[in-house]
N, C-alpha and C positions, 0 to 999 in steps of 0.2 A: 263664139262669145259675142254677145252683144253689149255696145259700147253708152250704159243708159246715162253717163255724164251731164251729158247736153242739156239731159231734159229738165231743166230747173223750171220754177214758177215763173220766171222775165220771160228764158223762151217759149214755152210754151203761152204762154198768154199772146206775146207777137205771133204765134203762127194763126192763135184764132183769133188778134185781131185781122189778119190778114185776109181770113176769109169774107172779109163783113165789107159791103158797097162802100165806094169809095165817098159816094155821098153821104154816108153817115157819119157823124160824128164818133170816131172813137178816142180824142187826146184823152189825156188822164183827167180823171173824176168825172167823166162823161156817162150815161146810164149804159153804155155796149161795156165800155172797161168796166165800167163799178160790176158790171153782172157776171162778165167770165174771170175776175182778178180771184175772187175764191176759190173759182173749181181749177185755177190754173196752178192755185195754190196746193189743191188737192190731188190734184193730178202727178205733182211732184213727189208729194211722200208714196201714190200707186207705184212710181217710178222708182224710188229708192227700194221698197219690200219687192220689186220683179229683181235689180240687182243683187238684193241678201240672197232671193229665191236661188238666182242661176249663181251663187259664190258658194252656198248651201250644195248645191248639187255635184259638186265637183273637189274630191280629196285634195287637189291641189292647192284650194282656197276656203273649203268648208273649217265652221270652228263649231266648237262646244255640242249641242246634243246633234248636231248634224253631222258633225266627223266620227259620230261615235256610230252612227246608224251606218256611213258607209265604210267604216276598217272592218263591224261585228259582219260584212258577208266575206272578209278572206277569216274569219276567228278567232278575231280580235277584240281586247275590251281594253278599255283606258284603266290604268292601275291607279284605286285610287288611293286619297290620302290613310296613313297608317299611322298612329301613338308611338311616342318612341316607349321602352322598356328599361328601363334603368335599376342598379343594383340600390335601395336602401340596408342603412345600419343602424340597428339600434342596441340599447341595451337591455330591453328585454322583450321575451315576446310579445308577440303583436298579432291579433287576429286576422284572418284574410278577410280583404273588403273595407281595412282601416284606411280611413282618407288625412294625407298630408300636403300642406301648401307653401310654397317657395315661397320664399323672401327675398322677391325681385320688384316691389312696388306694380307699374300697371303689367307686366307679364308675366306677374305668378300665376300660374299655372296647379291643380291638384293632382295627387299623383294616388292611386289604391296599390294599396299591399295584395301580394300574391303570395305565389309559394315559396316558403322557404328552402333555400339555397345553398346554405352553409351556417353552423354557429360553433363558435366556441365558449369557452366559461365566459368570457364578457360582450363581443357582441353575437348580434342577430343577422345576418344577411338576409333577405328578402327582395323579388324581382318585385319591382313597382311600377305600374302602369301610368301614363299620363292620361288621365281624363279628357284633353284635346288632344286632336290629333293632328298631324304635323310636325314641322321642327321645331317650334316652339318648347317643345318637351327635351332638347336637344341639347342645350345652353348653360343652364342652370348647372352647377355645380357648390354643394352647400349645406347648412343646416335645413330642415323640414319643420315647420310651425303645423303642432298634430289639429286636426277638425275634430278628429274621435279620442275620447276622452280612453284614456290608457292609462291604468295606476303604474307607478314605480318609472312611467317612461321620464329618464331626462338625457337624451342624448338621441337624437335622431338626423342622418345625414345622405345626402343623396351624392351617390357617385358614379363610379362608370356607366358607357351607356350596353346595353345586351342587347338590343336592338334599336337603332335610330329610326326617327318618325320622321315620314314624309309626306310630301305635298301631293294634291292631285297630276299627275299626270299632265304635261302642259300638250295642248295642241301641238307643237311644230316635234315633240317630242314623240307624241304619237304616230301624226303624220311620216316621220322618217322611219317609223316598225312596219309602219304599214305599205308604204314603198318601195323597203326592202323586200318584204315577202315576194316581189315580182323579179328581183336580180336572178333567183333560184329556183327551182321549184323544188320547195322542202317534200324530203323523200325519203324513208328507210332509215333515218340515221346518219343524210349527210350533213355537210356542215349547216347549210341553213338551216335542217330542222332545230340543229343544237341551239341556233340561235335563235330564232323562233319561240323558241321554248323556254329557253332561259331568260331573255330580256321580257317574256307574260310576266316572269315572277316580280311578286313585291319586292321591292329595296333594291334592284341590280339594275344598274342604268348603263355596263357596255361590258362583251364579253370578246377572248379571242380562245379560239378552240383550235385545240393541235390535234391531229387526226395520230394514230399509231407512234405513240409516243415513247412508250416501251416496247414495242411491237404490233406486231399484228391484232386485233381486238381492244388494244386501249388507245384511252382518248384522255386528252388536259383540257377541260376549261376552266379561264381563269378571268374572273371577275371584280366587277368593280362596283362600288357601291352608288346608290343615286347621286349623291352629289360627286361622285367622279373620283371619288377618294378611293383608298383599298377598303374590300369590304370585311365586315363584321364577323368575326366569327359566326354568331347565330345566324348571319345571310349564307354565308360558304355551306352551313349546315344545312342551313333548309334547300338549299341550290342541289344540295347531294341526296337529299332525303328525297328529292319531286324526280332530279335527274337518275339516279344510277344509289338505290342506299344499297346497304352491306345485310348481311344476311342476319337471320337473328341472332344472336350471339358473337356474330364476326366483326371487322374491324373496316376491313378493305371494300370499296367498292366489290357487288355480284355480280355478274356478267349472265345473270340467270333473267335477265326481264324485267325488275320488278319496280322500274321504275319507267320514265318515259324511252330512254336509251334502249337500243333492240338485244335479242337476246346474243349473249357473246362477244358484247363490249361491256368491257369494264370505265368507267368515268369517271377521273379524280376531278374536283373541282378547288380549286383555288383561287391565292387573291394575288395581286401584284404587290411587288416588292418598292417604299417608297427611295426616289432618289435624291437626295438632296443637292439643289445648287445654290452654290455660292457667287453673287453678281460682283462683279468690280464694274466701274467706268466711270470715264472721267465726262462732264458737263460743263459747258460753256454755259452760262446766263445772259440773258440781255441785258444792256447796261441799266444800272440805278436797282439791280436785284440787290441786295443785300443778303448775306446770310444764305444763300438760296439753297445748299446742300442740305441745311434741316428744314428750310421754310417747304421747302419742296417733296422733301422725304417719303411721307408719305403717303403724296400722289404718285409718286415716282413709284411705289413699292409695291400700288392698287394697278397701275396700268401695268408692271411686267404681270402680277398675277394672272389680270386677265387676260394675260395673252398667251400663260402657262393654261390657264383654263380651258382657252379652245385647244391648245395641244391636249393636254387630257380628255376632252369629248371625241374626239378622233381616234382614241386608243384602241379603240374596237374597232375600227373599220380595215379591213383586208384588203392586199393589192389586189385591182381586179386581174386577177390570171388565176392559171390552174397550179399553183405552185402556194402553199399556204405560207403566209409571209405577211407579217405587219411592221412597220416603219412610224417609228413615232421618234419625230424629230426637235428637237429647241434650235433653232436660226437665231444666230447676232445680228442679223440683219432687221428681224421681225422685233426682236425687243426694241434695236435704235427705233425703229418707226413708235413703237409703243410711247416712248419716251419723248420722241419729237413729238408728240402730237399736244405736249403740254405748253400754255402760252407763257413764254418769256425763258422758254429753254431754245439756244440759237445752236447749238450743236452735238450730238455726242459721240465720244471716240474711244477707241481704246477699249474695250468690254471685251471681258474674260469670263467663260464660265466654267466655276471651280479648277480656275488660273489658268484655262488654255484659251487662247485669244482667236476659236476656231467655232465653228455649231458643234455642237451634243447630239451622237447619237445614240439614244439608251437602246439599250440590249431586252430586245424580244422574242424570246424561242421559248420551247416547254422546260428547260430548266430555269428558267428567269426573265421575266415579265416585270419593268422598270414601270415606274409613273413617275412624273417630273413634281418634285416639293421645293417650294422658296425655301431659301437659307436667309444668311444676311445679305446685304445690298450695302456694297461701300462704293460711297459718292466722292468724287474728290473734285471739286471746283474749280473753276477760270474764269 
């Protein structure tokens, strides 16, 4: 790798004044500087587009349509953003392709009526598409302001989500699918293919896969959804319908082929189970804090999150050995640090989670696959 730092407009410009007789005049606003100060200038931004070039060439540093050119020669494509799907209600029917708009001021968002889902004598259920796509679509929960003129409607409401919408694919997120494909070499139906395969799909952002789980031929993977949550129904579905679906008329995974999974494995697909924890601990303040257990609250409740958060990104990754095994931990120790890192908090002690004053280890095997969920967080002050 070359190092093109250096080469700004000052230096460069010193090394060609350097080349120029000593008799000459070069100080500043002299006619040798005033003629090479442009191209020295020009010469800089040459220097910056060879840097992009040689960061482009290389998965470790490449971003945007350049890491896409080099993950698509292992197979690979950036998954991009998706509409979420949500259930509307209304009270009477509704034609497909009717447009309604949330009542959220600047992120309302329109959502189009699809196919009906369910009714009874009074309402309509109908699967509603968000017109953008992303999470945006994600949020809202509420009445529907109709665009399309519908007689008899007055009650229209948006609720659950059937499928959440997401974002493009970030860089560093890709970059880690595409680095793994080198840990294994995906093969036959072992575990990297699984994974492989099921982290291309839309909406599933980490999987652990348990090989012969009820025996010889079957396989659990269990999934989680992008934003690191448990997934969706309609993701677990479509995960089983691409991985291993069941035969026409049957129930159970086929072990006949007919999906990506080889012939003679059967593959249940699942989601994790959440766990909820409950924080104690006690916090010292700096002096002159006032109040600081609620003034602090929550920040204090945003920094354990995210530090549950990278536990939950890590959920998918396997011990590296020949022995399938996943370790997903909460450390007392990592929250103190989360906590400490806030200014005017001078100590914290004491922290229990869900009242053991010990780290968390949730339980990961093919009968139950934990993810760590915030509870309450009680603060008690000094």
């Amino acid at each position: 790798m070359i190092d093109f730092s250096g080469y700004t407009a000052k230096s460069i410009e010193r090394d060609m004044l350097s080349q120029v007789r000593q008799t000459i005049d070069t100080r500043e606003g002299s006619m040798v500087q005033t003629a090479v100060g442009p191209a020295a200038w020009y010469l800089e931004g040459v220097y910056m587009l060879l840097a992009k070039m040689q960061d482009n060439a290389y998965a470790e540093t490449a971003v945007g349509e350049s890491l896409d050119l080099i993950v698509r020669e292992r197979g690979l494509t950036r998954k991009l953003a998706t509409p979420a799907v949500r259930k509307g209600t209304f009270n009477v029917p509704i034609p497909s392709g009717s447009q309604f708009k949330t009542i959220n001021g600047p992120d309302s968002v329109i959502f189009v009526s699809g196919k009906l889902l369910s009714k009874t004598d009074e309402d309509y259920v109908y699967a509603m598409t968000c017109g953008t796509v992303g999470v945006i679509g994600n949020s809202y929960v509420g009445n529907l302001l109709p665009v399309t003129a519908i007689p008899g409607l007055t009650s229209a409401l948006l609720g659950d989500i059937i499928t959440a919408g997401t974002e493009d694919e970030t860089n560093e997120a890709l970059r880690v699918r595409y680095f793994e494909t080198f840990n294994v070499p995906a093969f036959g139906g072992n575990i990297q293919a699984y994974r492989n395969e099921i982290l291309a799909i839309e909406g599933v952002g980490a999987v652990q896969v348990y090989p012969a789980w009820q025996g010889g031929g079957t396989v659990l993977c269990s999934v989680l959804g992008d934003d690191y949550r448990p997934a969706l129904p309609a993701i677990v579905q479509t995960v089983q319908n691409v991985i291993c679906p069941p035969e026409d008329g049957g129930e159970g995974p086929s072990p006949n082929g007919y999906g990506m999974a080889p012939i003679g494995a059967a593959v249940t697909i699942t989601t994790a189970t959440p766990l909820i924890l409950d924080i104690a601990c006690d916090i010292e303040f700096l002096g002159g804090v006032q109040d600081g257990e609620e003034t602090y609250r929550a920040e204090i409740e945003q920094r354990i999150q995210e530090y549950l958060d990278a536990v939950t990104r890590s959920w998918g990754n396997p011990l590296k050995s020949h022995k399938v095994e996943y370790v997903v931990t909460v450390y007392v120790s990592r929250i103190i640090y989360a906590i400490l890192d806030i200014a005017d908090i001078a100590n914290v002690t004491n922290i229990t989670i869900n009242g053991e004053m010990k780290d968390l280890y949730l339980t990961e095997t093919a009968l139950l696959q934990q993810i760590p969920e915030l509870g309450t967080v009680v603060i008690n002050g000094g």
